[in-house]
C-alpha positions as CSV (number, residue, x, y, z in Angstrom):
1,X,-88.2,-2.7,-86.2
2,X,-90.5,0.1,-87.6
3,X,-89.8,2.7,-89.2
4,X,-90.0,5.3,-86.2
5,X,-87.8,3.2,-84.1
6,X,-85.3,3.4,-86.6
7,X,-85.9,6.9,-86.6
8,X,-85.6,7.5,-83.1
9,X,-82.3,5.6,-82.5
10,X,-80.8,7.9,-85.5
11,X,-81.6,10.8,-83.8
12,X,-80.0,9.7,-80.3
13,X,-76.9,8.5,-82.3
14,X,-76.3,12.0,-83.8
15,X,-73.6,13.8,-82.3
16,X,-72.7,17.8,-82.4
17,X,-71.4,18.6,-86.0
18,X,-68.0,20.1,-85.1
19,X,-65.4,18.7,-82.5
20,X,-62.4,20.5,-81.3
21,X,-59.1,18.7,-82.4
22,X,-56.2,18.9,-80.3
23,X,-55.0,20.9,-83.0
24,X,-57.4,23.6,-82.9
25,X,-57.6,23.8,-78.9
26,X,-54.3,24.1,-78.7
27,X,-54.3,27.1,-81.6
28,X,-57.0,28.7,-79.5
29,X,-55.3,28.6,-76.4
30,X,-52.1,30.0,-78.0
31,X,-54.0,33.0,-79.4
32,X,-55.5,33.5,-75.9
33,X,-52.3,33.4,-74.1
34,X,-50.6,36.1,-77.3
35,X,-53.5,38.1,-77.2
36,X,-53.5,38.2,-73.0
37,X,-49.9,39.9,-73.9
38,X,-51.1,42.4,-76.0
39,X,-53.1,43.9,-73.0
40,X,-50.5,44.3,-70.8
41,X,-48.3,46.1,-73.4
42,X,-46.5,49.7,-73.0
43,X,-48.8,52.1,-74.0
44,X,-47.8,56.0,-75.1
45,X,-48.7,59.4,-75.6
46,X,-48.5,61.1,-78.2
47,X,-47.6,64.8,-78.1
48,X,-47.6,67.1,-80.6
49,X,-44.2,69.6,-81.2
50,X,-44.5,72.7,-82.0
51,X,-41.8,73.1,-84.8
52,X,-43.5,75.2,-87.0
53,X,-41.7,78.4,-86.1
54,X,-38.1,76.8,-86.6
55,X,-37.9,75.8,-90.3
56,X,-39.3,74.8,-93.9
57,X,-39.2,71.1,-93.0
58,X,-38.7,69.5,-89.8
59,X,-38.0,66.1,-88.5
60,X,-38.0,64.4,-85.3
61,X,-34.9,62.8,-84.4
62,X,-35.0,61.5,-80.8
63,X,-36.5,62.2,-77.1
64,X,-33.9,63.0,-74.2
65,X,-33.9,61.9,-70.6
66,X,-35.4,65.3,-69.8
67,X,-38.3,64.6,-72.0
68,X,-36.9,66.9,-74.4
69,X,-37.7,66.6,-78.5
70,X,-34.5,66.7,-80.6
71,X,-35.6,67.7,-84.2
72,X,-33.6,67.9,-87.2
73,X,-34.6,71.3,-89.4
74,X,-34.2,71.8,-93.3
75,X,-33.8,75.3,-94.1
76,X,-34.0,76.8,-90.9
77,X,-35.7,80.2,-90.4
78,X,-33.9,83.4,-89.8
79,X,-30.4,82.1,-89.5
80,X,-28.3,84.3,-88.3
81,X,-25.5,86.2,-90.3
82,X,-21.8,87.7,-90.2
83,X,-22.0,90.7,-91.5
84,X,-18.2,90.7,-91.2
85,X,-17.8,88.0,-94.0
86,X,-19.7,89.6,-96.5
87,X,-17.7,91.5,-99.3
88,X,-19.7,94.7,-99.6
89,X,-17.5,96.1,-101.9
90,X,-18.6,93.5,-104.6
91,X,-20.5,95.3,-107.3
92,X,-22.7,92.6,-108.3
93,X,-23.6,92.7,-104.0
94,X,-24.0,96.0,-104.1
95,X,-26.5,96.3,-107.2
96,X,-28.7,93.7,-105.9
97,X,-28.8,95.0,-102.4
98,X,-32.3,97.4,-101.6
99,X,-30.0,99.1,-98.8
100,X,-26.5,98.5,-98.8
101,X,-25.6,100.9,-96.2
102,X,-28.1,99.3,-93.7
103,X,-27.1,95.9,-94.8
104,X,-23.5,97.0,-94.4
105,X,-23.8,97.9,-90.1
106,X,-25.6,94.6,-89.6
107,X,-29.1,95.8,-89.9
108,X,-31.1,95.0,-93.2
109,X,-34.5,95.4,-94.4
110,X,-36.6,91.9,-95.2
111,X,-35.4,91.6,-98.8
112,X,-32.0,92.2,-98.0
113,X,-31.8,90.1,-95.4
114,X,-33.3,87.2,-98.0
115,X,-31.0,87.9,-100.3
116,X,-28.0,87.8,-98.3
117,X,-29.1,84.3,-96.5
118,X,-29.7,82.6,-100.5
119,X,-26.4,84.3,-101.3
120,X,-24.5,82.5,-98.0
121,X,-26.7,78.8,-98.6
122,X,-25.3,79.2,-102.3
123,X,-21.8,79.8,-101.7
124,X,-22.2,77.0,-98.8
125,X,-23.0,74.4,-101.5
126,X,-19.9,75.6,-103.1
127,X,-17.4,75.1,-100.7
128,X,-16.3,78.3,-100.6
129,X,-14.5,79.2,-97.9
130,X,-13.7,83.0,-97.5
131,X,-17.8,83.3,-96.6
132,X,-20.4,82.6,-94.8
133,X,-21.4,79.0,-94.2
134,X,-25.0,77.9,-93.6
135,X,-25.5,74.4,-92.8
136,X,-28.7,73.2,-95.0
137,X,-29.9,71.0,-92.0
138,X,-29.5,72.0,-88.1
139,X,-30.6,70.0,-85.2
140,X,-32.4,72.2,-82.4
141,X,-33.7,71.0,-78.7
142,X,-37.4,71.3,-78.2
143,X,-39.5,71.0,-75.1
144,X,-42.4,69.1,-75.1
């Protein structure tokens, strides 16, 4: 034979350089069929809550049947007092207080107001109870 026979029948002989094992098919077609899944999957929406206006820190707990938000709120704002259970008489109170008379019929300025909700998250902490109690987390209802 010459040397371009040789040559030639080489070159028919050659066949593609890979070759799908069973293995590999078979891992192809799995990652098709997971991957087919993955399309057909729940999708969702996500809305954002407007919690700003209810506390320092907020956290979403769950969402309702009514597609209501439930959230969970650290240190809520402007939670509301009993004026009743405050001992005005108290001297140390009083001396602290910008306007103990208004304070006194229920209606206080900003600091007071402040200062009366510390005094009632303190006095929470410490069990004590004669006086106001202010939870330090609250769970609210929001509408989406």
């Amino acid at each position: 034979m010459k040397q371009v026979e040789v040559i030639a029948q080489s070159k028919q002989k050659t066949q593609p350089h890979f070759k799908l094992s069973r293995l590999a098919f078979s891992s192809l077609l799995m990652a098709g069929v997971y991957c087919s899944g993955l399309a057909t999957a729940a999708t969702y929406e996500v809305v954002p809550v407007s919690t700003n206006d209810l506390a320092i820190n907020v956290f979403a707990r769950a969402l309702d049947n009514q597609n209501n938000a439930v959230v969970l709120a650290q240190d809520a704002y402007n939670p509301p007092l009993d004026y009743s259970l405050i001992d005005f008489t108290n001297t140390t109170l009083l001396s602290n207080l910008t306007d103990a008379t208004a304070a006194e019929a229920g209606n206080p300025n900003a600091d007071d107001y402040n200062y009366l909700v510390n005094l009632a998250r303190l006095t929470s902490t410490e069990n004590v109870s004669s006086s106001q109690q202010i939870a330090l987390y609250q769970s609210f209802v929001n509408d989406v």
